[in-house]
N, C-alpha and C positions, 0 to 999 in steps of 0.2 A: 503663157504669160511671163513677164519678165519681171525680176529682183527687185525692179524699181517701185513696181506696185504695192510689192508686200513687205518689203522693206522695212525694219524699227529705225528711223532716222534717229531718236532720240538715246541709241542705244551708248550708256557711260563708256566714255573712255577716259584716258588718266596718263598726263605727260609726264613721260619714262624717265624721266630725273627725280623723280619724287620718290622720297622715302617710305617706305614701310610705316613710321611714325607718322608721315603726316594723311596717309588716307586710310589707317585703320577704320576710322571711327567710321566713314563713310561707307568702306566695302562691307563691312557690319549690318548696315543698316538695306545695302544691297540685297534684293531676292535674284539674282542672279550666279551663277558658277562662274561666269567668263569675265577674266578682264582683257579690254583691250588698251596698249599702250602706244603713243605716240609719242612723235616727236614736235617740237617749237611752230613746226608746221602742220603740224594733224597729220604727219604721216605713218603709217605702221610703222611699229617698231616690235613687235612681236605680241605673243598671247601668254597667259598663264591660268590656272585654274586659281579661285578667290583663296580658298582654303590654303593652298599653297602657301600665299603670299601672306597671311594671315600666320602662319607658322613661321614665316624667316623670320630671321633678327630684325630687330627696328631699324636699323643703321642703314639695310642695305636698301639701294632703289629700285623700282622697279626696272629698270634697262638691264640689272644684273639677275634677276630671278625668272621675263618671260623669254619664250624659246621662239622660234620661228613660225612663221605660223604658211603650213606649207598648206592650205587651201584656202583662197579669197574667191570674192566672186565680185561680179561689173553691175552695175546697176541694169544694165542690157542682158547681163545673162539670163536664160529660161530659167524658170522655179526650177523646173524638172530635173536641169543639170546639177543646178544647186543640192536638191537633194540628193542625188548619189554622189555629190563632191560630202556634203553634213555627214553622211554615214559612216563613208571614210572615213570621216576623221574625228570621228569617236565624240566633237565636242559638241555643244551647249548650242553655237549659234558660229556662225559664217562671217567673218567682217568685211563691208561692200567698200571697195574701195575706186577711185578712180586712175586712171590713166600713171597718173603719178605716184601711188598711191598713196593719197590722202583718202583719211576715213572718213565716208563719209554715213554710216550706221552699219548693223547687224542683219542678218535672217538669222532668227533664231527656231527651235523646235516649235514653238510657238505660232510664229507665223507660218512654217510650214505643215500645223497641223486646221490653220485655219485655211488654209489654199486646201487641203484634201477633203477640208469638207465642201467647199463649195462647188470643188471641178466632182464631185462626189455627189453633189446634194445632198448630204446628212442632213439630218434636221428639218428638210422640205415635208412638205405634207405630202402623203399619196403611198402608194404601194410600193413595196419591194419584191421582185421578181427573181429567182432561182431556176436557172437552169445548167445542165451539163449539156452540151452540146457536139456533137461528132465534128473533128475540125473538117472540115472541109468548107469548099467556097460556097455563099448563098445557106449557109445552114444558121447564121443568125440574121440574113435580109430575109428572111422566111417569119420569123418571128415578128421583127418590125415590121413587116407588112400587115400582119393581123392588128398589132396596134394602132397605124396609122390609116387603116381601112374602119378602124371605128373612133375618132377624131381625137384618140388617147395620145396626149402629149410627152414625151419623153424628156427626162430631167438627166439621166445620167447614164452612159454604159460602161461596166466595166468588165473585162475579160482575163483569162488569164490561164494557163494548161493546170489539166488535172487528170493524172491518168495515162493510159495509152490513145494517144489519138484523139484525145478530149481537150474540150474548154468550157472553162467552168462561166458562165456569164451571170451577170447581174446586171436587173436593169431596175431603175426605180421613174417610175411615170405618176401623173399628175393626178391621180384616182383613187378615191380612197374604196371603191368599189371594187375589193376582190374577188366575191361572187363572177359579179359578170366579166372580169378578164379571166379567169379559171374558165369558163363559159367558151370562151373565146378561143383559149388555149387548147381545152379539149377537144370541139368542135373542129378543130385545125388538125386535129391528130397530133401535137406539141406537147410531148412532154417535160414537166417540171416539175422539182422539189419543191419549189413553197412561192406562194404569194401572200405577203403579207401587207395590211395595212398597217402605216405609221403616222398617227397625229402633225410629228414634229413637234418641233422645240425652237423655232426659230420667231419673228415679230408675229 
């Protein structure tokens, strides 16, 4: 998915001539860490963290307290890229800029915690599945065969190395029936740590 989707378009920014005096009151009232500053144009002009700017002298503006802001992202870019550009760079949120770069909003932690639920499905109803798996090819289409042979729907897989030669998987499907996938599992000779049902917390 791409930057544009998840994007805070609304995200404050604050043109970079302005004094310390005159947008206290506002970044105050701000629940956010990051300013961003622009220019007459909306274009970047750097980043600063709020506190920061909250401690300089009143005098000075912001053009002279934020720093470079050496990770932006395109409205085009992947989330995915986004997030290992966010980690780098230690801060709050990403500022999406275009072409030119004119600001035109944030990714912030925020939205990149609501894209990992969704490509995730946290919160969906249905089970969660645990297994370690030997890597090799065909050793998790073995799995999803057993599911997809009894009309169980799959919401999400995730994988990832654990071990010598291992990956650790999690799947979460549409059933709130753990009995009968354990059933399922066994029955297959498929071993796993745990299937759990989960409610969810979503509409």
């Amino acid at each position: 998915m791409r930057v544009g989707e998840w994007m805070e378009r609304d995200f404050p920014r604050f043109e970079a001539d302005l004094k310390v005096l005159d947008i206290k009151a506002e970044l105050q009232a701000l629940e956010i860490p990051l300013v961003i500053a622009v220019d007459e144009e909306g274009k970047l002009v750097g980043i600063a963290n709020k506190f920061d700017i909250l401690e300089a002298p009143k005098d000075k503006t912001l053009r002279e307290l934020v720093h470079f802001a050496t990770h932006v992202v395109s409205e085009d870019s992947f989330v995915e890229d986004a997030i290992v550009l966010l980690t780098d760079s230690r801060e709050f949120a990403l500022p999406v800029v275009d072409e030119s770069m004119r600001v035109l909003g944030a990714l912030t932690v925020f939205e990149v915690l609501e894209f990992l639920m969704e490509m995730t499905a946290i919160g969906e109803k249905g089970c969660r599945l645990s297994l370690l798996l030997e890597d090799v090819p065909g050793a998790l289409k073995r799995v999803v065969d057993v599911l997809v042979e009894s009309d169980i729907n799959i919401l999400s897989i995730l994988t990832y190395p654990e071990g010598e030669n291992k990956h650790r998987v999690v799947l979460r499907v549409d059933t709130l029936d753990a009995d009968h996938i354990r059933k399922m599992l066994d029955d297959a000779g498929i071993e796993y740590d745990s299937v759990i049902p989960e409610e969810g917390f979503g509409e």
